[in-house]
C-alpha positions in Angstrom: 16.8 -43.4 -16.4 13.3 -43.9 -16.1 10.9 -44.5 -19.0 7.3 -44.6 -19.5 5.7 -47.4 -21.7 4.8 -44.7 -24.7 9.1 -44.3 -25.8 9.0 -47.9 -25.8 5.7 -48.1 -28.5 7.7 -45.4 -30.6 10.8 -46.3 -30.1 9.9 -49.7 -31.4 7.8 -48.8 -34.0 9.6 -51.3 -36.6 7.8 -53.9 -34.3 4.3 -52.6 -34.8 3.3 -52.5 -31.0 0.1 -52.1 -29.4 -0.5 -50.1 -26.1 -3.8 -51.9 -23.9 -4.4 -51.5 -20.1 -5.7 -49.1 -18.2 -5.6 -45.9 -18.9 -4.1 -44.5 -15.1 -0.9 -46.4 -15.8 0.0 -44.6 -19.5 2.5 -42.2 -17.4 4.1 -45.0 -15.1 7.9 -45.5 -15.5 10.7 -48.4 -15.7 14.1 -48.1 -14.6 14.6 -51.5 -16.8 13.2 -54.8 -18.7 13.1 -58.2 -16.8 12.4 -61.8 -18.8 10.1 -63.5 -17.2 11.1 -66.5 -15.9 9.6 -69.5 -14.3 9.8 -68.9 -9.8 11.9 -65.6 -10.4 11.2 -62.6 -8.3 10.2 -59.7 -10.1 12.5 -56.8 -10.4 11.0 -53.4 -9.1 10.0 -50.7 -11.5 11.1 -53.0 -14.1 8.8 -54.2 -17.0 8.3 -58.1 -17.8 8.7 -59.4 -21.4 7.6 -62.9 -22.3 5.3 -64.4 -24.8 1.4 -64.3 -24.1 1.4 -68.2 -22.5 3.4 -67.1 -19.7 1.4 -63.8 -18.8 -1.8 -66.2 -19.2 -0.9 -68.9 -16.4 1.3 -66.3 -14.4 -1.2 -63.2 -13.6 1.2 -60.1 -12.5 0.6 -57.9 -9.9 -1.6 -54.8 -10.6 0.2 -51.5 -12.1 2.7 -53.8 -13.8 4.7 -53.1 -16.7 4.3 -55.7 -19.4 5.8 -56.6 -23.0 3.9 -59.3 -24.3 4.6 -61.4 -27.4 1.1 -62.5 -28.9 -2.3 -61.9 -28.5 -3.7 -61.8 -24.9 -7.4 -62.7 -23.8 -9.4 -59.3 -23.5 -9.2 -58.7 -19.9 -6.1 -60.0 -19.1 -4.3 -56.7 -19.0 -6.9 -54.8 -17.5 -4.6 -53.5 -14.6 -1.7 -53.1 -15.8 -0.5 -51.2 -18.8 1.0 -53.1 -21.8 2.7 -53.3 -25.4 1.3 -56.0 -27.0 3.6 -57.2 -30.1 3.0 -60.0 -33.0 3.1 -63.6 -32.2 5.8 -63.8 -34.5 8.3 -61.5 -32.7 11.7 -62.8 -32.0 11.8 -62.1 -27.9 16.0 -62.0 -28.1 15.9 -58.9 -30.8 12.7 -57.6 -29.2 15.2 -57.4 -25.7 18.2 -56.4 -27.4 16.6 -53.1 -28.6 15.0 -52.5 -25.7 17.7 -52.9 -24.2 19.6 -50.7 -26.4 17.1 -47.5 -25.4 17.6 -47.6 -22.2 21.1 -47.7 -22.7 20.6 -44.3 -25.4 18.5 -42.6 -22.3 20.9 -43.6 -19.4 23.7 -42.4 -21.0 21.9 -39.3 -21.8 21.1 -38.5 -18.0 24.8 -39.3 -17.0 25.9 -36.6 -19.3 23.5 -34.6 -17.9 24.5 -35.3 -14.7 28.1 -34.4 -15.0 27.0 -31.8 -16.8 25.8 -29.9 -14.1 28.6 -31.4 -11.8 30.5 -29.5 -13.4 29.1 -26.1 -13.8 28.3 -26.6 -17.7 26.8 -23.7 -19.7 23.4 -24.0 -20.8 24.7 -24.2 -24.0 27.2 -27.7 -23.5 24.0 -28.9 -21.7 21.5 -28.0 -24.9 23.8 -29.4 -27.2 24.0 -32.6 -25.6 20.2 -33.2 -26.1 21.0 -32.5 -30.1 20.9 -36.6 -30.7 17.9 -37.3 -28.8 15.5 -34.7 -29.9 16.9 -33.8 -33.1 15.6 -30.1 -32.9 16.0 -26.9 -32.3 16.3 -26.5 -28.6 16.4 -23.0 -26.4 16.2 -21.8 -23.1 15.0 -18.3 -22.2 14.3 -16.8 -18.9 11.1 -14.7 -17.4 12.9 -11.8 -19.3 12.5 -13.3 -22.6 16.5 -13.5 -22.3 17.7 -16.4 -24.6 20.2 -18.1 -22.3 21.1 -21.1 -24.8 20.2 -22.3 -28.0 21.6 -25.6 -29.6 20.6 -27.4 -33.5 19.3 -24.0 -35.1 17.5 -24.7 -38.1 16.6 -22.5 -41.4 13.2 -21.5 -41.1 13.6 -20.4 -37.5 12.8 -16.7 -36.1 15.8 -14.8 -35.6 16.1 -13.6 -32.0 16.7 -10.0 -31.6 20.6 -8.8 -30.8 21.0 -5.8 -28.0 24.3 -4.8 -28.7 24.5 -2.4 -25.6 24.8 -5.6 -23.6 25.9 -8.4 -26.1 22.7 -10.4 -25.5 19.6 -11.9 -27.6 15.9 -11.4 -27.0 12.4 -12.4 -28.3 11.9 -10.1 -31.2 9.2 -7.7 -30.6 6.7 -8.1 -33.0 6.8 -11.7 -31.5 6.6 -10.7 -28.4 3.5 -8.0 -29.5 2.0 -10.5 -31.2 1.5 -12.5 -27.7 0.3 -9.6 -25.9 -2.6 -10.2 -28.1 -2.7 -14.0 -27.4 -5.3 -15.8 -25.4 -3.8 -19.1 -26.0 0.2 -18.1 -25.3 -1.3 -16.2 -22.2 -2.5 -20.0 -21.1 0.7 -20.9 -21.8 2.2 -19.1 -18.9 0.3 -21.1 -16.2 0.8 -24.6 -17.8 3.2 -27.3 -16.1 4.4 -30.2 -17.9 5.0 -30.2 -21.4 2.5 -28.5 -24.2 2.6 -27.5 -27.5 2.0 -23.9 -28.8 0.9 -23.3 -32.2 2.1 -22.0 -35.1 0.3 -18.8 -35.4 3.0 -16.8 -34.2 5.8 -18.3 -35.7 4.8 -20.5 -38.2 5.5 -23.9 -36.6 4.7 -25.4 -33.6 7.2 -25.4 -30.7 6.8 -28.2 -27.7 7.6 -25.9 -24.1 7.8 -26.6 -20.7 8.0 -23.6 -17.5 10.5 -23.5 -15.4 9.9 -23.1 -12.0 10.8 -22.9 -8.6 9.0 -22.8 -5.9 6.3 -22.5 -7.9 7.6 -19.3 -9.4 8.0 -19.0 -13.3 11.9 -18.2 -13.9 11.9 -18.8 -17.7 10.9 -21.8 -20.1 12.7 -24.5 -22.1 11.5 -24.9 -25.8 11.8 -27.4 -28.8 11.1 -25.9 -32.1 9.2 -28.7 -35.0 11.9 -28.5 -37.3 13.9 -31.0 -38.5 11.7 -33.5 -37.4 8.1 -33.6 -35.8 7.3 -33.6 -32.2 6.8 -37.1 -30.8 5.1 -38.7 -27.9 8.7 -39.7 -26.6 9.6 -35.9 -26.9 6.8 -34.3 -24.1 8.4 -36.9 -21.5 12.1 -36.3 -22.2 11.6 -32.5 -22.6 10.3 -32.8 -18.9 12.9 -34.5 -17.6 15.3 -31.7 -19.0 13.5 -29.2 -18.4 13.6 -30.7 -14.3 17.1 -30.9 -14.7 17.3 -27.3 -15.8 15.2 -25.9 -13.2 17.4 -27.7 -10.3 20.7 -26.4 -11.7 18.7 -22.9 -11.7 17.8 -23.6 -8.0 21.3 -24.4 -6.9 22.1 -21.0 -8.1 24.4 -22.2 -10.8 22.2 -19.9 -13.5 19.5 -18.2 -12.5 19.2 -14.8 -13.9 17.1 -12.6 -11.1 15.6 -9.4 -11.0 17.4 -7.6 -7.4 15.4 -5.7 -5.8 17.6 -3.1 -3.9 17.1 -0.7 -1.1 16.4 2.5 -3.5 13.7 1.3 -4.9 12.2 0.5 -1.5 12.8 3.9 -0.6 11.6 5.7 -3.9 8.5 3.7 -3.5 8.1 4.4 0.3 8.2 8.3 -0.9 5.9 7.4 -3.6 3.5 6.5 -1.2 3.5 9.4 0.9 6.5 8.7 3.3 8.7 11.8 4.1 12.5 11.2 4.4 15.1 13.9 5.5 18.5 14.5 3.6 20.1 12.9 6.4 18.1 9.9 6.3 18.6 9.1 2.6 22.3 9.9 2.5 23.4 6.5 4.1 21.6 4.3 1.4 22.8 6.3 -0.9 26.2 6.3 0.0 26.3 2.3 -0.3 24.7 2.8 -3.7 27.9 5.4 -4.4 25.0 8.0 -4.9 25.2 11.4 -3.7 22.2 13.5 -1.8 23.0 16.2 -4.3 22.8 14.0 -7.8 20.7 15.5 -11.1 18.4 12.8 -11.5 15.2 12.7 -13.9 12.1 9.9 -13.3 10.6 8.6 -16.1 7.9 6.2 -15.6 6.6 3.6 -18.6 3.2 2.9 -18.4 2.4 -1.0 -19.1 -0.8 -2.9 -19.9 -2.2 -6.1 -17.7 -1.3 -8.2 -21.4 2.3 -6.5 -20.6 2.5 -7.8 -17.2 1.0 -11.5 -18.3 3.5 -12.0 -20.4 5.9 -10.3 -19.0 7.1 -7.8 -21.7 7.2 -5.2 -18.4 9.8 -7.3 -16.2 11.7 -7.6 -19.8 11.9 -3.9 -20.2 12.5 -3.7 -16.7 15.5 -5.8 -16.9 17.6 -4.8 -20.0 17.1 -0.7 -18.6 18.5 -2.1 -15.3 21.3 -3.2 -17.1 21.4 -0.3 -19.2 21.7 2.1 -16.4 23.6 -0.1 -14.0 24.3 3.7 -11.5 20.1 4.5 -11.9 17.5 2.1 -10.4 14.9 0.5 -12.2 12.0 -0.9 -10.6 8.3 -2.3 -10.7 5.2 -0.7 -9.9 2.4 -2.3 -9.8 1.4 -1.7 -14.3 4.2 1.0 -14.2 8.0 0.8 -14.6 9.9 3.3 -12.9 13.3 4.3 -13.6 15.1 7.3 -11.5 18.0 7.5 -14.0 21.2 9.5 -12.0 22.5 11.7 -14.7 25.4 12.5 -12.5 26.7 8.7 -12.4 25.6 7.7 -15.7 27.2 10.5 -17.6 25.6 10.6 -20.3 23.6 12.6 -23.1 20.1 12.3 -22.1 19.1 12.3 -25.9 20.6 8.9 -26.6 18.8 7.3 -23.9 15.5 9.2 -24.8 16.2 7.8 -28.8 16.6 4.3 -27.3 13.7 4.3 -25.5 11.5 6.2 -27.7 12.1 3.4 -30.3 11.7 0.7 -28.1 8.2 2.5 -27.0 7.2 2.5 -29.7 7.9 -0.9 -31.4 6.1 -2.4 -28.0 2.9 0.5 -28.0 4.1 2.2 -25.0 3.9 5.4 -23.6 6.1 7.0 -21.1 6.1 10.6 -19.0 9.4 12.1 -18.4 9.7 14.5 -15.6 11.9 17.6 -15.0 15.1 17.2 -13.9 16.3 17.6 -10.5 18.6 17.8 -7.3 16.4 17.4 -4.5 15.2 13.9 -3.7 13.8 14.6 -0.8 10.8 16.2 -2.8 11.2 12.1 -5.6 7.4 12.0 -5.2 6.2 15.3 -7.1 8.4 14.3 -9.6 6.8 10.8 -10.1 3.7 12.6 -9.7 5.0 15.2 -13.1 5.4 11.7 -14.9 1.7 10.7 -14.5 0.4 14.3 -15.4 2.9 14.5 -18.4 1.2 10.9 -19.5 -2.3 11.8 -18.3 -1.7 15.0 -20.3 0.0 14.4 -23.0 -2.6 11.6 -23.8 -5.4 14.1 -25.0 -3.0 16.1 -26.6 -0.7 14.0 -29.1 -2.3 10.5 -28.4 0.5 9.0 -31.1 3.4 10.4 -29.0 5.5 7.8 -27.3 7.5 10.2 -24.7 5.9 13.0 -23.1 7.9 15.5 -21.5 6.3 17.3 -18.6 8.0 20.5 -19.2 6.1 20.7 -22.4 2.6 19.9 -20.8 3.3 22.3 -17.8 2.1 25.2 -18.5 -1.5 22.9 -20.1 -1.6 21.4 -16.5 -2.1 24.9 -15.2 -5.0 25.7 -16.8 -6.1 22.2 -16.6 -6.2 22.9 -12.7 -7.5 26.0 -13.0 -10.4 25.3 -15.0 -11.9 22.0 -12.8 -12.6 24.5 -10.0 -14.1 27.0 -12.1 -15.3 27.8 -16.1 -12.5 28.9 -17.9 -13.8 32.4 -18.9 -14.3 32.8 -15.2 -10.9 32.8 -14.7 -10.3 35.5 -17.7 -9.9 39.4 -17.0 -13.5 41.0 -17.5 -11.5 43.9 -19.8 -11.0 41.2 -21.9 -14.4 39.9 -22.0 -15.9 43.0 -22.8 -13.6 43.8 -25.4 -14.4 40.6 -26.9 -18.2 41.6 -27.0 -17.7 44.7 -28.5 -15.1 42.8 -31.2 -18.6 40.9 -32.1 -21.0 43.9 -31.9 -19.2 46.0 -34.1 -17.0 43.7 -35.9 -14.0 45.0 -35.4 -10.2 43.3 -34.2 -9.3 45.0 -31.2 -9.4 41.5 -29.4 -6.8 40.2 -31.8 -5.2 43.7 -31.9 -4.3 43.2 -28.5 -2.9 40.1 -28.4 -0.6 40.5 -30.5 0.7 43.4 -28.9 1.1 42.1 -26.0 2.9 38.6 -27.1 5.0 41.0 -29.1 5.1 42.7 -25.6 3.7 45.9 -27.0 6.4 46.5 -30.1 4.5 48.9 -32.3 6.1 48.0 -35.0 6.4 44.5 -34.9 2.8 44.0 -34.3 1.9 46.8 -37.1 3.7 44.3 -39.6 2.3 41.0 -38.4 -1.7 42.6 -38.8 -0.5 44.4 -42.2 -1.5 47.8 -41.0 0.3 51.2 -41.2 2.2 52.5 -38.0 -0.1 55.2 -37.7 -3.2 52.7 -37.6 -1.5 50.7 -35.3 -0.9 54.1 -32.9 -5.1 54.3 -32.9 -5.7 50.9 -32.2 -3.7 51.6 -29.2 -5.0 54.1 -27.8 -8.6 53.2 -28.6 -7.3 49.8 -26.8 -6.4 52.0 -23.7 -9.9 53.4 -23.8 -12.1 50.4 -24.5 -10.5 48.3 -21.7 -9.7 51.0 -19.2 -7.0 49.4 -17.6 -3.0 50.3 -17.4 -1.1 48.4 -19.8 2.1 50.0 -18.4 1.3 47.4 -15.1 3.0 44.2 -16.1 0.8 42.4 -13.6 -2.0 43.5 -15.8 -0.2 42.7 -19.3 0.7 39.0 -17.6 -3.6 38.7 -16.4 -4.5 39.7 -20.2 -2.2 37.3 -21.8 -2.9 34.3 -19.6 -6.1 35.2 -20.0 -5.9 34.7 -23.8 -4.4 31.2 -23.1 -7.3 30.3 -21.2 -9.8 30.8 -23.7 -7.6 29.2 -26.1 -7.1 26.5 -24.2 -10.5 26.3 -23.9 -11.2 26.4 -27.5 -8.7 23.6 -28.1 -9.7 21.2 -25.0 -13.1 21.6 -23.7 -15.3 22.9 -26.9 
């Protein structure tokens, strides 16, 4: 395995080393140690040891590794990169222990090897690195999915336990606190290995992204408990983490998001594309859905923070595998879910308590849309989702869930009333009568109303205004006069009443 020059300093702390040299070479690495030895080629990527004398009457090449035993003019060193130790060293322990690390690391990187040779678990290949950083070690993917953890500690977070699919996650008010996290937001575009503070958990944990191809597919942490982090532990958490990414690249253990043909179709139809029932019943079939399913969208709205740390492709995963007959897909800031109620055969009021508490718990809103049978017609039921949310936001702001059926008959006078004033829109009968309410203050306005929610029950509405049957028999008539219109006309009864809504909405919405 190869080794840079700083595990060496700390390694051998007990010798009380010195690093000198040029700076460029700090990150340079050994497969091995050579002792220097009078007309003896020098090994390859392997650093020299010898006493100062030597190095002094034998200059080495540039970008050399050296381990020097005594105290070397000032410039000697000056292009290479050295540990300088005390004159009185003894060179045979000094090599032994050397040695003996490289030994530690080499055997280290054959377990690893046959580790993955093998197909190991995450978890056999975490728990091998137990000796060497002597921490707690876990791997989680884009998802926030913990795929192993190996060494836990006390005084660790506990991750969070989805029983629905016997996996772990990062807890959410983590995860919430991130959202709100300039510096963890960095962390997403780092390579190599960094540190991350402790403001979010309390101690600091040493990470390095995985990727391939340049795409992030999860990250590999150490947690600073037990011991601290250490200048060996950045390079050897690299060379795991590169060891994890490779297995992930040979398709051993990646977890992916799939991206299937329904989703390229519901967004196609999103968009504007027209299919015909023939035309979708072919995908469907392979999907083992039917032309003819009860289906509902529902449609989460996400945040750009959501997206950078990828709380939305989190969600978007676990309800995939929630509702493995639905699909579930991405959206630009929105997740989409079409959720087959035919093939998942289930009580839409679970799932809606699931989600509703998982909403809320990451400060997210969804809109629901009615249900339905006709798929050909998916994009007006996206488009109920974004007037249940755009609705349902001015009207019960703390809501997680809103239900377009309950904002439907809001989004008709919201229509309405952008083309023209509300009162505009009201019978004039009413109008007038309202006037006359106001000139003579009297309650046939309110008189009327009630009547006709109470579609025209004398003596209902008598007993809701606390009036006598008989007064309630004037009002009527007197009603019949003032407006002079046919209350008998159900046409004119529905005008009048949707007329009242319209003012009150009015009142409610735009005063």
């Amino acid at each position: 395995m190869y080794l840079s020059m700083m595990v060496f300093e700390e390694c051998l702390a007990e010798y009380h080393p010195r690093m000198i040299g040029h700076s460029d070479l700090i990150k340079i690495k050994f497969m091995g140690v050579q002792e220097a030895m009078e007309g003896q080629e020098y090994l390859p990527d392997h650093m020299l040891l010898e006493h100062v004398e030597y190095f002094v009457s034998h200059p080495v090449p540039a970008a050399w590794g050296c381990l020097c035993i005594g105290e070397p003019p000032e410039d000697l060193f000056k292009n290479n990169i050295c540990l300088i130790f005390p004159e009185n060293t003894d060179r045979t322990s000094l090599y032994h222990d050397i040695q003996k690390i490289f030994f530690l690391y080499n055997s280290w990187e054959m377990e690893i090897r046959k580790a993955m040779q093998r197909n190991a678990t995450l978890e056999e290949m975490c728990n091998l690195c137990i000796p060497i950083f002597e921490k707690p070690i876990f791997i989680h993917d884009r998802n926030n999915e913990l795929l192993a953890i190996a060494n836990e500690m006390a005084g660790q977070f506990s991750w969070q336990y989805d029983e629905t699919f016997d996996k772990y996650y990062l807890p959410l008010e983590i995860l919430n606190t991130f959202k709100s996290s300039d510096e963890y937001h960095k962390t997403l575009h780092t390579y190599g290995a960094h540190v991350f503070s402790a403001k979010a958990t309390g101690y600091r944990t040493l990470y390095v992204n995985l990727r391939i191809e340049w795409v992030y597919v999860g990250r590999v942490c150490l947690d600073e408990i037990g011991t601290p982090i250490r200048k060996r532990d950045y390079e050897l958490l690299e060379f795991f983490a590169d060891n994890i990414a490779l297995a992930m690249q040979q398709g051993m253990l990646l977890v992916s998001d799939v991206s299937n043909v329904l989703s390229i179709l519901f967004k196609e139809m999103i968009d504007g594309k027209s299919y015909t029932k023939n035309q979708l019943a072919k995908p469907f079939s392979y999907y083992k859905w039917h032309i003819d399913d009860m289906f509902q969208c529902i449609t989460i709205f996400c945040r750009k923070s959501d997206n950078a740390i990828h709380t939305a492709t989190n969600l978007t995963h676990r309800l995939a595998n929630m509702f493995p007959n639905s699909c579930v897909f991405r959206n630009e800031y929105q997740i989409i879910l079409v959720l087959n109620l035919t093939l998942e055969n289930m009580v839409t009021d679970r799932f809606f308590a699931y989600i509703g508490e998982f909403l809320r718990l990451g400060n997210l809103k969804a809109g629901v849309s009615m249900q339905g049978h006709d798929f050909i017609n998916f994009r007006y039921y996206y488009r109920q989702t974004q007037i249940a949310h755009e609705v349902g936001l001015s009207e019960d702001l703390q809501e997680p869930i809103y239900y377009f059926e309950n904002y439907a008959f809001h989004y008709f006078f919201r229509q309405a009333s952008q083309v023209l004033l509300p009162e505009m829109l009201c019978a004039p009968q009413l109008l007038k009568l309202i006037e006359y309410d106001k000139k003579h203050d009297t309650e046939f306005t309110y008189t009327l109303q009630r009547y006709l929610i109470n579609e025209r029950n004398i003596k209902i509405t008598a007993s809701e205004l606390h009036i006598h049957r008989s007064t309630m028999n004037y009002r009527i008539s007197r009603l019949k006069e003032l407006l002079e219109i046919d209350l008998e006309n159900s046409e004119n009864r529905l005008y009048l009443l949707n007329s009242f809504y319209m003012l009150d909405f009015k009142e409610l919405y735009q005063s």
